[in-house]
Each structure stands twice: as structure tokens, then as C-alpha cells.
C-alpha positions as CSV (number, residue, x, y, z in Angstrom):
1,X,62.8,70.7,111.8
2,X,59.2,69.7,113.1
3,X,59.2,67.1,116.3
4,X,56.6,64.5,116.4
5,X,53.7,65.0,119.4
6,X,54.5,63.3,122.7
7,X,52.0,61.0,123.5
8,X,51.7,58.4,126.0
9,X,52.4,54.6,125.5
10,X,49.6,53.0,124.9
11,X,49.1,48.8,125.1
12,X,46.7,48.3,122.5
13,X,46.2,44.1,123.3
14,X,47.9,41.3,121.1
15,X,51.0,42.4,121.7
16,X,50.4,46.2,120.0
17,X,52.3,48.9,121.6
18,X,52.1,52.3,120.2
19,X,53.8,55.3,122.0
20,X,54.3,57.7,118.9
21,X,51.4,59.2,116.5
22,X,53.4,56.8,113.4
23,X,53.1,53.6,116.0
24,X,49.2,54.8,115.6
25,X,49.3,55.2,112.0
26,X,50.8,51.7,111.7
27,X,48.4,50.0,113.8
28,X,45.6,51.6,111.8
29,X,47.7,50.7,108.0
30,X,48.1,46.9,108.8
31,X,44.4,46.3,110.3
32,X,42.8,48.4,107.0
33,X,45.5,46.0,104.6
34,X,44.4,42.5,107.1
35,X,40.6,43.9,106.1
36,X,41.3,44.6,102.6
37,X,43.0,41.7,101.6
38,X,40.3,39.7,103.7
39,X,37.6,41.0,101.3
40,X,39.4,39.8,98.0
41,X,37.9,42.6,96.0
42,X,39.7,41.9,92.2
43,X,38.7,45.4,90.6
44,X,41.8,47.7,91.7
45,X,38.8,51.0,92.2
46,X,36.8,49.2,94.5
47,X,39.8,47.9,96.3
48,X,41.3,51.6,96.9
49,X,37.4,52.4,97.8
50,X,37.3,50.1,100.2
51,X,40.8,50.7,101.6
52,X,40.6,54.7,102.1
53,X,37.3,54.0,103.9
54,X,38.8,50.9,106.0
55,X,41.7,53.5,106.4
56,X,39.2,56.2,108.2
57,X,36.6,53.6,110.2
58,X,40.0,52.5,111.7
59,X,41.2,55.9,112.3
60,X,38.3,56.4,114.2
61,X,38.7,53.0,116.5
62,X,41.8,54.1,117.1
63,X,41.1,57.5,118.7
64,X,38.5,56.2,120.2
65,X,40.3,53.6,122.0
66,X,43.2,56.1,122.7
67,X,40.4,58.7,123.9
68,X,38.5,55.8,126.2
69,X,42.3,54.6,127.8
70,X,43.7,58.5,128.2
71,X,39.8,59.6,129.5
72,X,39.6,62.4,126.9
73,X,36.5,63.3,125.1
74,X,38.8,63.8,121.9
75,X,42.2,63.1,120.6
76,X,44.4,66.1,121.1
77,X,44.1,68.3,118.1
78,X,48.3,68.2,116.9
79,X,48.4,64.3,117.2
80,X,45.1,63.7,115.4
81,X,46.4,65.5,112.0
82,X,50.1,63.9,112.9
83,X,48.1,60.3,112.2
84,X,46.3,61.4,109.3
85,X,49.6,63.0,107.8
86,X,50.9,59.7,108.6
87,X,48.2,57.5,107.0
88,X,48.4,60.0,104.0
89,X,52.2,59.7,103.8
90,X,51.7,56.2,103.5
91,X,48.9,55.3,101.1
92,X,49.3,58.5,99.2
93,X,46.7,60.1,99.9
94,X,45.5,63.7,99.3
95,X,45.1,65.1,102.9
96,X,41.8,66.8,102.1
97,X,40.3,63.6,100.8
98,X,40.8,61.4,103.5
99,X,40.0,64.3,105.9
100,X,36.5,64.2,103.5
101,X,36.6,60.1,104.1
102,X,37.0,60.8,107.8
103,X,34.2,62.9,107.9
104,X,31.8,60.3,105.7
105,X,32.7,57.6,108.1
106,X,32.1,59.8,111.4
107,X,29.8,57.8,113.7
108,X,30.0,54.4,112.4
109,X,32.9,53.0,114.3
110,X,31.4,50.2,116.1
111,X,34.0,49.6,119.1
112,X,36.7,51.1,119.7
113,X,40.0,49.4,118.5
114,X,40.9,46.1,120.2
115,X,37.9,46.3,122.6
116,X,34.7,44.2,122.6
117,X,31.5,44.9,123.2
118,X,32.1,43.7,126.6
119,X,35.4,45.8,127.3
120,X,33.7,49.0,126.4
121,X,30.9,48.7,128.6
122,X,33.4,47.4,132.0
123,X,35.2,50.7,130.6
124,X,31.7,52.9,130.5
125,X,30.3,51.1,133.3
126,X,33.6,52.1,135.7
127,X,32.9,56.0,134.8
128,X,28.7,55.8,134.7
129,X,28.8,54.1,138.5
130,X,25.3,52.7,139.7
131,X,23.8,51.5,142.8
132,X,21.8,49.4,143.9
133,X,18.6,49.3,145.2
134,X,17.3,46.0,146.5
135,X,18.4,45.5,150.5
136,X,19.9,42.4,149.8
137,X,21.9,43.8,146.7
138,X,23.2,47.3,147.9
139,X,26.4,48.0,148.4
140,X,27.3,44.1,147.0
141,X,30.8,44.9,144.6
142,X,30.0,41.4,142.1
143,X,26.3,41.7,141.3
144,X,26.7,46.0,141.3
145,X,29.8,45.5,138.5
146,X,27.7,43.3,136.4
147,X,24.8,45.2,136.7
148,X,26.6,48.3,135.3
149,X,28.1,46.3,132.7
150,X,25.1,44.7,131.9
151,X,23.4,48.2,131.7
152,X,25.9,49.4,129.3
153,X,25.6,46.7,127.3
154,X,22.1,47.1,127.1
155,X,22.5,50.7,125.9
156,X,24.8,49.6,123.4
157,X,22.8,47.0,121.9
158,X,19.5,48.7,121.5
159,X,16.7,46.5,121.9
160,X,18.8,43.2,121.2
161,X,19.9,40.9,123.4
162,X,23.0,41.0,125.5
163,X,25.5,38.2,126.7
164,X,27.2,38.1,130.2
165,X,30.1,35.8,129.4
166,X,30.9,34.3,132.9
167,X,34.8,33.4,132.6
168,X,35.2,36.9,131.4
169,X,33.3,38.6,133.2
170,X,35.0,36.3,136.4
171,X,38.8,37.9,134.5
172,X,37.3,41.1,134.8
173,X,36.4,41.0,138.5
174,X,38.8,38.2,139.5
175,X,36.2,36.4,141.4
176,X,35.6,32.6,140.9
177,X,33.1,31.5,138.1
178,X,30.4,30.3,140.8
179,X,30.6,33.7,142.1
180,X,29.9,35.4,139.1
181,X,27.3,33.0,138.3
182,X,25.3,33.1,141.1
183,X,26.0,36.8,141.1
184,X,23.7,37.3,137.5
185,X,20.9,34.7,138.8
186,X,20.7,37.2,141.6
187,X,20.0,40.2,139.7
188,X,17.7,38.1,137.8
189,X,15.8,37.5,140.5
190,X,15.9,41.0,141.5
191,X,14.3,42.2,138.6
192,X,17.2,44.0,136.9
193,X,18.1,40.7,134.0
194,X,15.6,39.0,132.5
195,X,16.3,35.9,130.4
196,X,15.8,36.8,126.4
197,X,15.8,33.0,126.2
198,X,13.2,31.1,128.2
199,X,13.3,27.7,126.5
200,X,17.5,27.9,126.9
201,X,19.5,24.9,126.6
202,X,23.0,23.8,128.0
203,X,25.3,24.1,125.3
204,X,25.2,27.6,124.3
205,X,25.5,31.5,125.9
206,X,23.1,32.5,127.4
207,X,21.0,35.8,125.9
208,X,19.6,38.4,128.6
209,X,17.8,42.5,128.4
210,X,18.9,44.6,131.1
211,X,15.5,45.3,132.3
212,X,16.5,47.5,135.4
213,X,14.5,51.1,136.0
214,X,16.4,53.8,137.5
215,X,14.7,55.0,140.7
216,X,13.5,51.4,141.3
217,X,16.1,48.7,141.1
218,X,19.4,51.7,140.5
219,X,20.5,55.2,141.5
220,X,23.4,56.7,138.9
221,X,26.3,56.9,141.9
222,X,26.1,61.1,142.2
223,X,22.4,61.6,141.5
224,X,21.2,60.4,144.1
225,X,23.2,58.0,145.4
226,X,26.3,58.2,146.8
């Protein structure tokens, strides 16, 4: 009689709790089917195209999320084919083929699953520590948090833009919104934001490049710093 892996609860947002390999497989089954059905495809072989491939982009938000929360570079090896034996169980799947779906849709994931763009980076930014440079900045915990978010962000976006949402960013810290405000303008000023926008207007976020040079505005907490 084979035993399902132990894992540990994991509080996926929105009221998703999974604590078994199945609760994983479920989460990714109903956000493939909520995908699926919102792309209306009518021709019943591009539909199961599009859901096997839903099926793996999901399972890889999934272990990413669940490698990100449990600080793991990988999902351990017995649950990872308990939720793909789950997922094939389900849709009925040939286990080789979606292992052959996973594989085509390795690298694409986005974001892990439930996470923003902005949780990632807090998440990234909190094991990639920074400090610092500027006198009147070092050793500051608001504008060093948002400048390692902001950095993150930066690296995740490429040469785009980035946004620093205040009220979450304040949920993040728990520090008042003025705080957090005046905390960005700061690093503006110091050289580490710029604004992407410079004919902004009220009434819309505003965009911003993480413009900071290591050795000259940051030191990576560890090389260098402390």
C-alpha cells in the first residue's frame, strides 16, 4: 500500500491551503480549467492543447512557489512525480507526455503561483540583502527594503519599467504611506530610482528604473558589506 509524501502546509493566498501532493494537484487542475474555460477555444484539439500545456505552466508556478515559501532550490524529487501522477490521474494523461509537456514549458513560468511581481521580489530581495551606501541612507530599514525590492524588480523586468506601489509596499513593511513615500523620493534623490516618467501626472502609478550601481550607491550584504 503506497503512502502519500509528507509535506508541509502550505497557505497558498485566497483562501488556498494545500498540505498533501493531491491538495497541489487540485490547486494546479482548477487554475488550468478557470484558464481554459476563460479562453473559450470551441475546437475540442486545441482545447486539450491548450489544457495539458496550462496543466504544466501551472505545475511549474506551483513548485516554484512551494520551492520559494519552503527555501528549496527544487521540489523534493517523491512529491514532484506524486503531483504529476496526480494531474495524470485526473485529466488522463499518459505520464510520459505530460512529463514531455513539462519539459516544453520549462522556463516560461512567469511568477510563481499566487505571487506578483511585487511578492517575488520582497521574497528575493529578503535572501539577496543590500546595503546602502549614501551616509544619509545606510543602515536606514524603509528606503534599504525598497531599494532591494526595487532592485529585484528591476532584474525581473529587464529594461522595462518598474512600479513601487506605496500601500503595498507600506503592507509589506507596516510603515505608514508617508513614510514609504518619502522613503522612494529619497532614493530618488540618491541616485538609486530614477523616474521612467518625467512629464507624470496625478492620477496614475507611477513608472521608475532601478538605476543603482553596486560599489557606488550598494554593497550585496556578505560581499562586502556586512
Amino acid at each position: 500500500m503506497s503512502t502519500e509524501t509528507r509535506m508541509k502546509t502550505i497557505d497558498l493566498g485566497a483562501g488556498v491551503v494545500a498540505s498533501s501532493p493531491n491538495d497541489l494537484a487540485a490547486v494546479i487542475l482548477a487554475a488550468s480549467d478557470k484558464q481554459t474555460a476563460e479562453k473559450s477555444i470551441e475546437d475540442a484539439e486545441g482545447r486539450a492543447d491548450f489544457l495539458i500545456s496550462t496543466d504544466a505552466l501551472n505545475y511549474w508556478r506551483v513548485a516554484w512557489r512551494c520551492s520559494a515559501e519552503w527555501d528549496m532550490k527544487a521540489l523534493d524529487v517523491a512529491l514532484a512525480a506524486e503531483i504529476r501522477a496526480a494531474v495524470c490521474a485526473s485529466r488522463g494523461y499518459d505520464e510520459d507526455d505530460f512529463d514531455s509537456a513539462i519539459q516544453a514549458t520549462r522556463g516560461r513560468a512567469r511568477l510563481p503561483f499566487g505571487w506578483s511581481a511585487l511578492d517575488l521580489a520582497w521574497r528575493l530581495s529578503q535572501n539577496e540583502p543590500i546595503r546602502l551606501l549614501d551616509p544619509q541612507l545606510a543602515g536606514k530599514r524603509v528606503p534599504t527594503a525598497i531599494a532591494g525590492v526595487a532592485r529585484q524588480l528591476q532584474i525581473l523586468q529587464g529594461a522595462e519599467p518598474i512600479l513601487l506601489p506605496i500601500d503595498q509596499l507600506r503592507g509589506m513593511l507596516e510603515q505608514r504611506k508617508i513614510v514609504v513615500s518619502g522613503a522612494v523620493q529619497r532614493l530618488a534623490e540618491a541616485g538609486l530610482l530614477e523616474y521612467a516618467d518625467k512629464s507624470y501626472h496625478t492620477g496614475k502609478a507611477r513608472e521608475f528604473r532601478f538605476v543603482g550601481v553596486e560599489g557606488e550607491h550598494y554593497a550585496a550584504v556578505g560581499e562586502g558589506g556586512r
